[in-house]
C-alpha positions as CSV (number, residue, x, y, z in Angstrom):
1,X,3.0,-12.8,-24.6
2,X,5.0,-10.6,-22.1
3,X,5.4,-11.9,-18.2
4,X,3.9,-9.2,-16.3
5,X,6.3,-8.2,-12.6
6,X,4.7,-6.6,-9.9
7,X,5.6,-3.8,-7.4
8,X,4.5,-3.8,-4.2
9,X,4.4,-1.0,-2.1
10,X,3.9,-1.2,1.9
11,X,1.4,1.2,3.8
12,X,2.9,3.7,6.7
13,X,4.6,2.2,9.4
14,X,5.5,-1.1,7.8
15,X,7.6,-2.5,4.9
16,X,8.3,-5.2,2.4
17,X,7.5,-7.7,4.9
18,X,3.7,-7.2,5.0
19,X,3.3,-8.5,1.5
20,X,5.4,-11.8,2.1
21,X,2.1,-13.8,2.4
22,X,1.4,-12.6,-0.8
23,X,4.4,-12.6,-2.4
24,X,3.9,-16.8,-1.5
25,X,1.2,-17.1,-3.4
26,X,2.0,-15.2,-6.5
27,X,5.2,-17.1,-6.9
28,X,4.3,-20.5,-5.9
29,X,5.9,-23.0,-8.4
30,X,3.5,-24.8,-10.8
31,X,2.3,-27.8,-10.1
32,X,2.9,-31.3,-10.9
33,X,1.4,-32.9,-12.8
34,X,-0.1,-29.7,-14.3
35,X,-3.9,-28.9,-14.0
36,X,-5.9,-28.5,-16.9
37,X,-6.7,-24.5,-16.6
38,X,-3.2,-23.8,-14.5
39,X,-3.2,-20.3,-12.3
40,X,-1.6,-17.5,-13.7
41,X,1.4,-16.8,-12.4
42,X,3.7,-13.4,-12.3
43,X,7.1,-12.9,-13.6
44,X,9.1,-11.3,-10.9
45,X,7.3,-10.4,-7.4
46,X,9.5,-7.2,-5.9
47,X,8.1,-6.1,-2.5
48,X,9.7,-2.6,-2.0
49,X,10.9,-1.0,1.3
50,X,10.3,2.7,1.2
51,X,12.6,4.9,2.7
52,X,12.6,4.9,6.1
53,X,10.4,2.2,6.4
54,X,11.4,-1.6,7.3
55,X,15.1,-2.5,6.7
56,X,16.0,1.5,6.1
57,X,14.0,2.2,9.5
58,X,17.0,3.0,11.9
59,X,17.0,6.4,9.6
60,X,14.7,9.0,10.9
61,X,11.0,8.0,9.4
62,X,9.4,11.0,10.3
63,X,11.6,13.4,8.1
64,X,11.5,11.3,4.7
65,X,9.9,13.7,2.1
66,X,7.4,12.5,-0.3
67,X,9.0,12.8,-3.5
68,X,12.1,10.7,-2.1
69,X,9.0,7.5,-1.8
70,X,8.4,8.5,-4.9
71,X,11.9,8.5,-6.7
72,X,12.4,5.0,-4.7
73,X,9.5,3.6,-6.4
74,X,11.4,4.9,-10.1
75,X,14.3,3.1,-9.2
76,X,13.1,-0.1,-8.4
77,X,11.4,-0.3,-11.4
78,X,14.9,0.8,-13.4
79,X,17.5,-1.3,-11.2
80,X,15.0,-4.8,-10.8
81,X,14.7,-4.1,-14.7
82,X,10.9,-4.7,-14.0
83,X,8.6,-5.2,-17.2
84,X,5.4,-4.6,-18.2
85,X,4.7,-3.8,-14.7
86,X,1.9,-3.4,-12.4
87,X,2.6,-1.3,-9.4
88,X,0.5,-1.9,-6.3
89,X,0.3,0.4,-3.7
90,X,-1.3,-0.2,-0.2
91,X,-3.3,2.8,2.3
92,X,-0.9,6.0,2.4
93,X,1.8,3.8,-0.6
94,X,-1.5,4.8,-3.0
95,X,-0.4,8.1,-3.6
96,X,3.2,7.3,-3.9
97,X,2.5,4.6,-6.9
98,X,0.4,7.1,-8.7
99,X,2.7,9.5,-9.0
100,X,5.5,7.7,-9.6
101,X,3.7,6.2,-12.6
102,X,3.6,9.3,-14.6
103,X,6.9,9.5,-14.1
104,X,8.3,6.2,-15.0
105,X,9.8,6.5,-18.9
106,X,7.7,3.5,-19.6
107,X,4.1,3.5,-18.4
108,X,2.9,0.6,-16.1
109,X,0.9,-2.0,-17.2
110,X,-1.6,-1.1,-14.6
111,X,-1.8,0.4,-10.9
112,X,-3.4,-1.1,-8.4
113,X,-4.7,0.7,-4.6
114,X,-5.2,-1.5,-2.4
115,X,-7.5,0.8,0.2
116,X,-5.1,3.6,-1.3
117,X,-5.2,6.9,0.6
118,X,-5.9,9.7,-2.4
119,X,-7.0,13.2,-1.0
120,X,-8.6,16.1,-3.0
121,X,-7.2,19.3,-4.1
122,X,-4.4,20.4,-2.5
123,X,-5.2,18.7,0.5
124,X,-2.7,15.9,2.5
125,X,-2.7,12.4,3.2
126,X,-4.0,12.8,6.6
127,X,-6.6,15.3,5.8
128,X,-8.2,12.7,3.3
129,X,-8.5,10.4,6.8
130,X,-11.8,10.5,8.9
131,X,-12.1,13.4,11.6
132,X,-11.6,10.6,14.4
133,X,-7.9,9.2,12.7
134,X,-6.9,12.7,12.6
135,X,-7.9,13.6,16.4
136,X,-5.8,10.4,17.2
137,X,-2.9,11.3,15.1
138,X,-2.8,15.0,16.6
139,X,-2.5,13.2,20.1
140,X,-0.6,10.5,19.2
141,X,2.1,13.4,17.8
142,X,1.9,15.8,20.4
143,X,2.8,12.7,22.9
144,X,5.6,12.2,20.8
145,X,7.4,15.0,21.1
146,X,6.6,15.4,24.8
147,X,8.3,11.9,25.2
148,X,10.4,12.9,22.2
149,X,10.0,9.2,20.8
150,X,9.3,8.3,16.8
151,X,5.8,8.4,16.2
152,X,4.3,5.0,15.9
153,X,0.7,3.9,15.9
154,X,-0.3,2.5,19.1
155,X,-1.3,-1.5,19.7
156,X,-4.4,-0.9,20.5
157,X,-5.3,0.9,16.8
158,X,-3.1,-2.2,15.1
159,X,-5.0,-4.8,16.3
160,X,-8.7,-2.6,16.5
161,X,-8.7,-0.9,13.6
162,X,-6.1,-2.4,10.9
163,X,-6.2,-6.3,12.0
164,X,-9.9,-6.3,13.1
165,X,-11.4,-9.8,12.0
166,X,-7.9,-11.6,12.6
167,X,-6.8,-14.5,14.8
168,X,-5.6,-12.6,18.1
169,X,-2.2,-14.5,18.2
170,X,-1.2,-13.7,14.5
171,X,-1.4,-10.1,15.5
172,X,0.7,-10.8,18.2
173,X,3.2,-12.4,16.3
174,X,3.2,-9.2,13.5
175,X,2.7,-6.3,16.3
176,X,6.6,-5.8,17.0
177,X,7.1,-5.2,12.9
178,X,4.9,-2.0,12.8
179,X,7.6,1.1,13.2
180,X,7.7,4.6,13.0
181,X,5.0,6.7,11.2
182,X,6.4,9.3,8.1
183,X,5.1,12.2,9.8
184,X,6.1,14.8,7.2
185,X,4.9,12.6,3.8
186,X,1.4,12.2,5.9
187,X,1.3,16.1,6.2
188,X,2.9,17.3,2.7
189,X,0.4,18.5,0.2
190,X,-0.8,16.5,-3.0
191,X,-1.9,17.7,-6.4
192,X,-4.9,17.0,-7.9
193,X,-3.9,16.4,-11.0
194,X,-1.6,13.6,-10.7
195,X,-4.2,11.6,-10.9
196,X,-4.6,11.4,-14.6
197,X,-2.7,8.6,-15.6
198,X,-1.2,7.3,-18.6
199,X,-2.2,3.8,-17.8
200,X,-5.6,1.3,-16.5
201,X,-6.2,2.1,-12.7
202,X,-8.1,-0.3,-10.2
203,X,-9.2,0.6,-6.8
204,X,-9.5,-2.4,-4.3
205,X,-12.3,-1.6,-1.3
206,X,-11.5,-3.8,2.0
207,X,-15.3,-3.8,2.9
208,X,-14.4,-4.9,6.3
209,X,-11.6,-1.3,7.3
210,X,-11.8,0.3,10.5
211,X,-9.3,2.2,9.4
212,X,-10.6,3.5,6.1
213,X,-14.3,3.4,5.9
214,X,-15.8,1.8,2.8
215,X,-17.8,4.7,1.8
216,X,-14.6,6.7,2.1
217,X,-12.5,4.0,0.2
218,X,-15.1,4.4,-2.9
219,X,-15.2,8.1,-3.4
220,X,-11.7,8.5,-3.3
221,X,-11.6,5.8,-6.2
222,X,-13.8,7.8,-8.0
223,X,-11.7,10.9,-8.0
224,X,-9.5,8.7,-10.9
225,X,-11.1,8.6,-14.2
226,X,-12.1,5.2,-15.4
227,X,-11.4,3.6,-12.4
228,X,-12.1,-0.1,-12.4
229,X,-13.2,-0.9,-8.6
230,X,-12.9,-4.4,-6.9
231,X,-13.8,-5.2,-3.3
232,X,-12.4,-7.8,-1.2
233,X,-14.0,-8.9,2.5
234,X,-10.9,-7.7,4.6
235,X,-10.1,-5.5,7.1
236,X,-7.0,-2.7,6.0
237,X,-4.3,-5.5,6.9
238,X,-5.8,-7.3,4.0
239,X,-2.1,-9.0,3.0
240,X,-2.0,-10.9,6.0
241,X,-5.4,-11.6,6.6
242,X,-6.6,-12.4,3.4
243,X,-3.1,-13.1,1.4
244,X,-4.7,-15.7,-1.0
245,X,-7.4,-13.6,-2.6
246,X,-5.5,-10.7,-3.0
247,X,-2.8,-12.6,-4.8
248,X,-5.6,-13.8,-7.3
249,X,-7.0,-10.6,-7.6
250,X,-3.7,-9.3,-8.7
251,X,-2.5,-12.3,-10.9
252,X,-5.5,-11.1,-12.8
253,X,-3.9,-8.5,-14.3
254,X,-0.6,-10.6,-15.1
């Protein structure tokens, strides 16, 4: 049968390192001596940094446009020569990894949110958050420019509301990789009807976000049709807090 690859895609504000716990686990070697019912295992793991975002963060985050995240997820898929694939896309990366799958010349094998941000209509990213989030990002952006510094979300919000339920010293060690916030893909407009796909979609709730409330989480996946919905007991960070089950959850598809 064919070996299924995986593309993961970061939330805002971080990069292909939040998914290297994960990565781990998907890519393990087999054991020896072999167990009865071995794992599955993937065939290539790629964890993407979007533009702007992690090893391309010296550019300026807050002016990347949405459809260059998007074309960066095409041509990962094209130059990693990634088959059969199953993109993954975690909080605002949702939206990207939809899109970008009715654009790929070969479907995906599947897409997987992971909490993924999706708004009605023609609304934006950040109007699909709660009323609080987008209070605090107003504030947050207008402090910003007074201080004319990158937007980036304040520790406080990392360790309340997207680490909630971890130990207190692993978000210390992971604070400092957080950077700036793409202010302009957060605020640009997305089309309803990208969300009809030409492939299986599953929507993973984190029962535990602060960020993203459960309730929020599920009616968003049910704006795809046919979505398949899984839940895991995590808060939004759920790649470093819970990078075990996620991987399993995923290897399910492989």
């Amino acid at each position: 049968c064919n070996v299924t690859d995986y593309l993961l895609v970061h939330g805002a504000g971080q990069g292909a390192w939040s998914w290297g716990r994960v990565w781990g686990h998907m890519t393990a070697p087999v054991e020896h001596p072999p167990r009865l019912y071995a794992p599955k295992r993937a065939g290539r793991v790629y964890p993407l940094d979007l533009p702007g975002h992690g090893t391309d963060a010296d550019r300026d985050t807050a002016g990347v446009r949405l459809e260059e995240c998007v074309h960066a997820i095409i041509r990962s898929v094209e130059r990693e020569g990634l088959k059969n694939v199953v993109l993954v896309g975690h909080g605002f990366a949702g939206s990207l990894v939809l899109q970008a799958a009715g654009k790929l010349p070969q479907p995906p094998k599947r897409v997987v949110l992971v909490a993924g941000v999706m708004p009605s209509g023609q609304s934006t990213m950040l109007g699909a958050l709660p009323q609080r989030t987008q209070a605090g990002f107003r504030l947050l952006s207008a402090l910003s420019k007074l201080s004319r510094q990158r937007l980036r979300l304040p520790r406080s919000l990392i360790s309340g509301r997207l680490c909630n339920g971890m130990d207190p010293m692993e978000v210390v060690q992971v604070m400092g990789l957080f950077g700036p916030l793409p202010t302009r893909v957060l605020k640009t407009r997305i089309p309803l009807d990208e969300w009809r796909l030409p492939c299986p979609v599953t929507y993973v709730v984190l029962t535990q976000d602060r960020l993203m409330p459960p309730e929020l989480q599920e009616r968003m996946a049910n704006r795809v049709p046919g979505v398949e919905i899984a839940s895991l007991a995590s808060c939004h960070q759920v790649m470093l807090y819970r990078p075990r089950e996620l991987a399993d959850l995923l290897l399910r598809y492989s």
